[in-house]
C-alpha positions, 0 to 999 in steps of 0.5 A: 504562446502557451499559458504557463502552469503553475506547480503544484506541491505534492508529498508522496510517503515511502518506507524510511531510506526508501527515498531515493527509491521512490525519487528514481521511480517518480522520474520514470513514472510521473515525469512532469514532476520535479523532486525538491526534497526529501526528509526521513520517510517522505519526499516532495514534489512539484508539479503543474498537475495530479500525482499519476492515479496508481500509486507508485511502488515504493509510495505509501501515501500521499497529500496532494497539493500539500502545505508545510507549517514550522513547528514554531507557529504550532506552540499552541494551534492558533485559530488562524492556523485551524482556520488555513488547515480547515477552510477546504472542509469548512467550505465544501459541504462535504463528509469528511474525516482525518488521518493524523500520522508521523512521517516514520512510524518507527520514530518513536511514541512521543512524535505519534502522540504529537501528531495526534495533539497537533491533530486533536488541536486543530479539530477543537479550534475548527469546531469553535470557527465553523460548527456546521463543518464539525457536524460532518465529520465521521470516523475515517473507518466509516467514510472508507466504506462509503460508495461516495467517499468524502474528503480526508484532512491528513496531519504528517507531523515531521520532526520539523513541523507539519506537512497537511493538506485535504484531499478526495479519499478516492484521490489518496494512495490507501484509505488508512492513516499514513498508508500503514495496513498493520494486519492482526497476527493469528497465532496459529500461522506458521510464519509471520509471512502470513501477514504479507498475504492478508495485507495484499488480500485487504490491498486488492479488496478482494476475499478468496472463496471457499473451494477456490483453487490456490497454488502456492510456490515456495510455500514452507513453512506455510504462512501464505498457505494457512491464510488460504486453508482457514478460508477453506481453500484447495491449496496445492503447496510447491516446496522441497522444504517442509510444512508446519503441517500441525498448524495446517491440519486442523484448517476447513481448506485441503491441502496437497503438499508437493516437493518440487522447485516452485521456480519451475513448477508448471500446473500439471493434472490442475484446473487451469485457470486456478483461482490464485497464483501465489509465491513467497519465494524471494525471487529476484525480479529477472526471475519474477518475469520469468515467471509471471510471463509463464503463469500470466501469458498462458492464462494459468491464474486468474489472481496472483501475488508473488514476492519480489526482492529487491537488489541491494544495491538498487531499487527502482531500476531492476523492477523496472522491466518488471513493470513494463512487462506487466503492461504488455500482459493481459492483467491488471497489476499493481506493484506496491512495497506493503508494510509488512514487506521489508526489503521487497515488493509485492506483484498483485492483481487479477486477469484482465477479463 
């Protein structure tokens, strides 16, 4: 007889009304788990093992093997309550740091200020029982940059009580608090769509060179040309609408503006592989295939990010053939709602080579 394995409890964040999304897609994806659950910005699961390694697309973060607190038995922290949150720090010898967050980020101050006093509580009640621990924590920022990592104390404060759990760094979906990448708005962008862009770019690790060759479909007004142009880019902008091209001009990086349809546009007269493919193009996910087969099959880019929108009426399903036609393709890709999409997605990654 085989043994029998015990379920494990995960929490897996999403944007808010997202959750049934992320359900739907954890039933292909992660298919030994069971959904048990969802509140506001959240969804939970159990399971005999891990979360699969690549986040989901519709996952911000997540505490795996997590465990939930009423919001009762946190007025006040009692020591024992920092003691069950802490005693994986306190035992492992290990750098660690913390993320404190709420469940939706959009729910208001007085449950983010919560969260962090739930958090500030814990941490002073922890140093008073292991002071040895104390002295190994770091500023998360810091331990995102170590090679080894270190493990991650998360605070998910609910407006019922509190889902924690410690895990490896390496382990978590993204190394910031909750999964949110907030990017910095330069104000010389054309458009607010050049926050996508640099969260995509901080999302890969990866920083576009001076000279590199970009191609960006459905460019006007220009938000993901600028974030190339000021890292001095050659960036051949597709779009029959116009450029902001005052914002551009004064950029290090040279611009070739085409007016023609970005669906359709083939690299005609260009160096192929170019260094970036990018498209901001709202494209349904039919034509998002369509397209990657095209510019990814033929080896026409080494990188890409293409926007995707998502059917208002159903989520997960639609992008699904999305997502197996990418594994037949020769990259590595990733698909991922950032925080800076709405209602869409973002296809990213790299030639496989």
């Amino acid at each position: 007889m085989l043994p029998v394995m015990s379920s494990r409890t995960h929490v897996l964040l999403t944007r808010p009304t997202f959750e049934s999304a992320l359900a739907a897609e954890a039933a292909d994806r992660w298919t030994d788990a069971r959904c048990v659950g969802t509140e506001p910005g959240l969804v939970v699961f159990t399971a005999p093992g891990a979360p699969p390694a690549a986040p989901l697309a519709f996952e911000r973060q997540r505490i795996p093997d997590a465990r939930f607190l009423e919001a009762s038995r946190l007025k006040p922290v009692a020591p024992a309550i920092a003691a069950e949150i802490m005693g994986a720090v306190n035992d492992s010898g290990r750098l660690w740091s913390s993320h404190a967050y709420t469940s939706d980020p959009e729910a208001g101050e007085a449950l983010a200020s919560r969260a962090a006093g739930v958090e500030a509580a814990v941490l002073r009640e922890g140093a008073k029982l292991a002071r040895e621990a104390a002295k190994r924590q770091r500023p998360h920022e810091k331990l995102a940059r170590r090679a080894d990592g270190g493990l991650i104390t998360q605070f998910c404060l609910t407006p019922a009580g509190l889902w924690h759990g410690t895990a490896e760094l390496r382990d978590l979906s993204s190394a910031r608090p909750g999964g949110l990448h907030r990017m910095a708005f330069d104000p010389r962008a054309p458009s607010r769509s050049y926050l996508k862009m640099e969260e995509a770019l901080e999302r890969m690790g990866v920083e576009p060179a001076e000279g590199e060759q970009v191609v960006d479909l459905g460019a006007a007004p220009g938000g993901w040309t600028f974030a190339f142009l000021k890292r001095g880019c050659d960036v051949t902008s597709v779009d029959n609408g116009p450029m902001k091209i005052g914002e551009l001009e004064s950029l290090p990086g040279r611009l070739t503006h085409l007016r023609e349809d970005g669906v359709a546009f083939a690299p005609r007269g260009l160096r192929t592989p170019v260094d970036w493919l990018v498209a901001d193009m709202l494209i349904p996910p039919g034509v998002a295939m369509g397209l990657l087969r095209r510019w990814l099959g033929q080896g026409w880019a080494r990188r890409f990010v293409v926007n995707v929108k998502i059917p208002q009426d159903e989520c997960w399903q639609p992008l699904k053939p999305l997502h197996d036609l990418l594994s037949t393709l020769p990259v590595k890709a990733s698909i991922r709602q950032l925080y800076h999409d709405r209602r869409e997605v973002t296809v990213f990654g790299a030639a496989a080579d």
